[in-house]
MIMARKE-374940 format. One record per residue (C-alpha): x, y, z; residue in one letter. Coordinates in steps of 0.2 Angstrom, whole numbers, plus 5000, padded with zeros to 4 digits. Layout:
BEGIN
- x | y | z | res
- X | Y | Z | A $
...
//
This chain:
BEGIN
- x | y | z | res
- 5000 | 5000 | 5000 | X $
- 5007 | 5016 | 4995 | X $
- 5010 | 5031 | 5008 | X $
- 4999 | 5043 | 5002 | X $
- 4984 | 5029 | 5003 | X $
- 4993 | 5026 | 5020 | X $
- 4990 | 5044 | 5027 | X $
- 4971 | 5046 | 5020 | X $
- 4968 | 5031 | 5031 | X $
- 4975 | 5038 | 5044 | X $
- 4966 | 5055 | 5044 | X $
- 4951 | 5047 | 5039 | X $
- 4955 | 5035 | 5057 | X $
- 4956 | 5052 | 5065 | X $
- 4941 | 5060 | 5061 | X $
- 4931 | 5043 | 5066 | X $
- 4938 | 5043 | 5084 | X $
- 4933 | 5060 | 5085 | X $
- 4916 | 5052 | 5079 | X $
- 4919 | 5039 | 5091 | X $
- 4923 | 5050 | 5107 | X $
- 4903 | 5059 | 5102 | X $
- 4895 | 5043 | 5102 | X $
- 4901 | 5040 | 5120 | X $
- 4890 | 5053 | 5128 | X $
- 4875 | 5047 | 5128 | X $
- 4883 | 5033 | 5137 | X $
- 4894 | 5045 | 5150 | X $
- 4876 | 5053 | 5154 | X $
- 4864 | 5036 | 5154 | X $
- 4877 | 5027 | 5165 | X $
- 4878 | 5043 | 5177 | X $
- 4897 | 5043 | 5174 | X $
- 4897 | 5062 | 5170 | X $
- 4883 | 5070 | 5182 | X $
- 4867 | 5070 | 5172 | X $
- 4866 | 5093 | 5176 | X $
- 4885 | 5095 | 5168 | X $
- 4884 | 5107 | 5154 | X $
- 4881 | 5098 | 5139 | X $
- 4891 | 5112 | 5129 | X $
- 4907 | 5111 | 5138 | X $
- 4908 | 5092 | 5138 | X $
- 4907 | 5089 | 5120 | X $
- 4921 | 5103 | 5119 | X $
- 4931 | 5093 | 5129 | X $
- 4929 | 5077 | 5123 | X $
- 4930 | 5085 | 5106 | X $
- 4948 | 5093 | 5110 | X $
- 4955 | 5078 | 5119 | X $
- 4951 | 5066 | 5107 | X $
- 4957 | 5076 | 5092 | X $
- 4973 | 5077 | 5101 | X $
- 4973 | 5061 | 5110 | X $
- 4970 | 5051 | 5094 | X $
- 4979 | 5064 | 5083 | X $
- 4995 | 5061 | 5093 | X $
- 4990 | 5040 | 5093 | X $
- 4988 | 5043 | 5072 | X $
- 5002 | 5052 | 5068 | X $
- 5014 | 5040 | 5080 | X $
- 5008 | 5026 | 5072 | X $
- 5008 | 5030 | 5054 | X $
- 5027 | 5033 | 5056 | X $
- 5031 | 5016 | 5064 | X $
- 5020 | 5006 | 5053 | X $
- 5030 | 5010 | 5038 | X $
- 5047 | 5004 | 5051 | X $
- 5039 | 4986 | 5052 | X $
- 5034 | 4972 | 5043 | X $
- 5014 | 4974 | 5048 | X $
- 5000 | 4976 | 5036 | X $
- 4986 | 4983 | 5048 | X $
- 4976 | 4989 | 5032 | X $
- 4974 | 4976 | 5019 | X $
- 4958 | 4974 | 5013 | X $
- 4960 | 4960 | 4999 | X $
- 4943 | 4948 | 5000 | X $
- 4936 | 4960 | 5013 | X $
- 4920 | 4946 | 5018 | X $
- 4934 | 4934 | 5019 | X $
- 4946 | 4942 | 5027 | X $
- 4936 | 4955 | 5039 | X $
- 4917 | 4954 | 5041 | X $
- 4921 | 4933 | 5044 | X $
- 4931 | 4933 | 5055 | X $
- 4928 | 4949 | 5066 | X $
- 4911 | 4943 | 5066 | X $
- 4915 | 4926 | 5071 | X $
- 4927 | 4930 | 5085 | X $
- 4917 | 4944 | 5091 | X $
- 4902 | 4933 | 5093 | X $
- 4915 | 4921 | 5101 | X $
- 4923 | 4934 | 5113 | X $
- 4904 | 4941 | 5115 | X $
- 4898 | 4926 | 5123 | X $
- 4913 | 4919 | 5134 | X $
- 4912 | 4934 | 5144 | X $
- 4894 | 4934 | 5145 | X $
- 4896 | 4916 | 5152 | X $
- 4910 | 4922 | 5164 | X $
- 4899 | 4936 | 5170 | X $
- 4886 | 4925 | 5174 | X $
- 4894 | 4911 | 5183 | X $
- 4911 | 4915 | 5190 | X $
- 4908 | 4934 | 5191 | X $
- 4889 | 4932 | 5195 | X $
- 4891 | 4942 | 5213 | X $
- 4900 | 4958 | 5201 | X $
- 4889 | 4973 | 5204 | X $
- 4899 | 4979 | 5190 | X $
- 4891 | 4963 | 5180 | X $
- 4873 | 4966 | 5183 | X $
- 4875 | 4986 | 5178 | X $
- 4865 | 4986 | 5160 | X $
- 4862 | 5003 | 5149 | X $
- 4850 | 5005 | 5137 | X $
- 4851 | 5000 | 5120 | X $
- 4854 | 5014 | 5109 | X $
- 4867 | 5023 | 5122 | X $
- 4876 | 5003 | 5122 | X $
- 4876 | 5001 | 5103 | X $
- 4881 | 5022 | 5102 | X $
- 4896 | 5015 | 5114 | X $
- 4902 | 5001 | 5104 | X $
- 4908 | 5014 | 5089 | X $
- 4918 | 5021 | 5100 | X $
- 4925 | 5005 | 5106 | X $
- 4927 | 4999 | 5090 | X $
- 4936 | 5012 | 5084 | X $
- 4945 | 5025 | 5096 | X $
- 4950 | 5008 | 5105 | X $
- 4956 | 5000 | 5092 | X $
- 4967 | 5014 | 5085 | X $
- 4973 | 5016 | 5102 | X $
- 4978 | 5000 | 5108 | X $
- 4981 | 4989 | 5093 | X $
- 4987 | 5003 | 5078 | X $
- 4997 | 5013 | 5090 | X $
- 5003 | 5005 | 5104 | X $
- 5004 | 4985 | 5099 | X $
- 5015 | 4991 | 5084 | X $
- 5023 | 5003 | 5096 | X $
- 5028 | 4987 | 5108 | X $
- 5030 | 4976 | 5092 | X $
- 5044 | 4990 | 5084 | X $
- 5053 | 4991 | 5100 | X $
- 5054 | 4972 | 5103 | X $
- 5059 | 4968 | 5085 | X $
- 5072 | 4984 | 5081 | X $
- 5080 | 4987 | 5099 | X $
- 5080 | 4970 | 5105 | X $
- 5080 | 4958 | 5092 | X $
- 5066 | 4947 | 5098 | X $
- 5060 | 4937 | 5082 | X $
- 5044 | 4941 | 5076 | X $
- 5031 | 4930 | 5082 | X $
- 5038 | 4931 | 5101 | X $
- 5038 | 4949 | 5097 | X $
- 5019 | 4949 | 5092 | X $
- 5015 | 4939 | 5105 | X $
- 5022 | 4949 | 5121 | X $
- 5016 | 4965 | 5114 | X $
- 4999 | 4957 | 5112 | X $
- 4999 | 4950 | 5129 | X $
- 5006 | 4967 | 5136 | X $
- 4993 | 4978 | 5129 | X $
- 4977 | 4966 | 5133 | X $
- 4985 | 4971 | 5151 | X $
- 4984 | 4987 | 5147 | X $
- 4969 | 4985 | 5139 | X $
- 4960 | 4980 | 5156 | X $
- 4972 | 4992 | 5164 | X $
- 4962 | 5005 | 5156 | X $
- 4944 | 4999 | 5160 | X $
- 4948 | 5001 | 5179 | X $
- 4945 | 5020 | 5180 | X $
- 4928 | 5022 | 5173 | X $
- 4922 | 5005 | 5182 | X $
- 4927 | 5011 | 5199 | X $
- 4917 | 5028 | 5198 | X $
- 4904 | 5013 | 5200 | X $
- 4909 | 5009 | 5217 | X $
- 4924 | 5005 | 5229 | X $
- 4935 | 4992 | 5221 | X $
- 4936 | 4975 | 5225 | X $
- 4947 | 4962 | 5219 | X $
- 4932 | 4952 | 5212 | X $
- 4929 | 4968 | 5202 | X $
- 4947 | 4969 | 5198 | X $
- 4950 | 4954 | 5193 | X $
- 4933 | 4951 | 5181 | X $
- 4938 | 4967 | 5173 | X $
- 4959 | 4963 | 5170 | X $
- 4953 | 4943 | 5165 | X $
- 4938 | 4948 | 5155 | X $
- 4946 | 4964 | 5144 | X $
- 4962 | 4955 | 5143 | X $
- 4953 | 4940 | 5137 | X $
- 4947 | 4949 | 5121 | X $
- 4962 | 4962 | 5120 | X $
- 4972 | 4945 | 5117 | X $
- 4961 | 4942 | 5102 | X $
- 4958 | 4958 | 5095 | X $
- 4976 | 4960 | 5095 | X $
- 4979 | 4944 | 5085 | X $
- 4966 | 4947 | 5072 | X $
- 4974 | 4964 | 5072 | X $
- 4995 | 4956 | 5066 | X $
- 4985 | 4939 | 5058 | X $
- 4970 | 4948 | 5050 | X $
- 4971 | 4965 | 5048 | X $
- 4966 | 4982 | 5059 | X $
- 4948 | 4980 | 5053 | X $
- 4945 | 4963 | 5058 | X $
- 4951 | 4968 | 5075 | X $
- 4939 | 4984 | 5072 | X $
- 4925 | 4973 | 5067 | X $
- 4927 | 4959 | 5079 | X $
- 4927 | 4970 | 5094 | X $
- 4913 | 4980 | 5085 | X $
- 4903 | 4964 | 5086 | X $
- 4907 | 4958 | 5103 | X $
- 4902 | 4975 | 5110 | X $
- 4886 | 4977 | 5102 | X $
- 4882 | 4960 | 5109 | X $
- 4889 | 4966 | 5128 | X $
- 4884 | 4982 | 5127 | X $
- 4867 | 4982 | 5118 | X $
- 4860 | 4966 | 5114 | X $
- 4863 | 4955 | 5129 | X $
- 4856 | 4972 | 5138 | X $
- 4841 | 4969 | 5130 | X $
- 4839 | 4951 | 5134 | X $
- 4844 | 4953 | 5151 | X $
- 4832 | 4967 | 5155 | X $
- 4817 | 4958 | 5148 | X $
//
């Protein structure tokens, strides 16, 4: 792929996070995670400035490195084949394994049993999709990935491998700020989020080096809109 096609995919990635980061408020306010009196106004300013720079910086960072590695994150040959397939199939698969988790090993989480509606859960999944890929596959898996390969000499598929253990880590990591303004943590809330997260950052981040970045898009697409939206639904009922 050439670098100028390279760069529009990028800036097009940019602007969709941006998208992304708008179609989380619905949620912030539903979930009661920003105060439901906050000016409306002044938070879509700043969610507007911090993910244009946020993911700007995220953007720009990994469209420098990519070209410093042997990763394709953007093929799109036989796109049902390639993409829709199996980021359907494995976000169905991730989907259902922690559904199963939350409702037997993790039945006592309170965190568990918290269920939004469904269009501030499928609003949610865009931007999990897509600012959460870009951020934790297409910037720092290839970040870990470029450092492992070029300064330490790891071979390639250790490489991958630790850096997609590392940022499924992360991944959880990430989740623990936003769950706690739920409650006081426990380490059965902990533990559910770093296991279940890390679970599927593990295989968004190898459909993301195996695949391509929009099978890891579209498999955690998928397995959000059955977490956040669908199963709601069912479990609401």
């Amino acid at each position: 792929m050439s670098m100028g096609k390279n760069t529009r995919i990028f800036w097009l990635l940019w602007c969709l996070c941006i998208v992304g980061a708008w179609a989380l408020i619905p949620y912030l306010y539903s979930s009661q995670i920003v105060p439901s009196d906050s000016s409306k106004v002044l938070l879509f300013s700043l969610i507007t400035m911090q993910a244009a720079v946020v993911f700007g910086i995220a953007c720009w960072i990994s469209s420098k490195l990519i070209v410093k590695t042997d990763l394709h994150p953007f093929v799109f040959a036989q796109p049902m084949k390639t993409i829709v397939y199996p980021g359907i199939l494995w976000g169905t698969v991730v989907s259902l394994t922690l559904f199963l988790f939350d409702h037997t090993l993790f039945s006592n989480s309170l965190l568990a049993n918290r269920h939004s509606s469904f269009w501030t859960g499928a609003l949610a999944s865009i931007y999990g999709a897509v600012n959460e890929e870009v951020l934790m596959r297409l910037f720092l898996l290839t970040l870990f990935y470029f450092y492992f390969r070029k300064w330490f000499g790891v071979s390639r598929k250790s490489s991958l491998w630790v850096a997609t253990f590392i940022v499924a880590i992360l991944f959880g990591v990430g989740h623990l700020p936003a769950a706690f303004k739920f409650g006081s943590p426990s380490s059965l809330e902990i533990t559910r989020i770093l296991l279940l997260n890390g679970i599927a950052g593990v295989i968004f981040g190898w459909l993301y080096w195996s695949k391509s970045f929009w099978a890891a898009l579209c498999a955690h697409f998928t397995a959000d809109i059955f977490l956040h939206a669908l199963f709601n639904v069912m479990v609401c009922q």
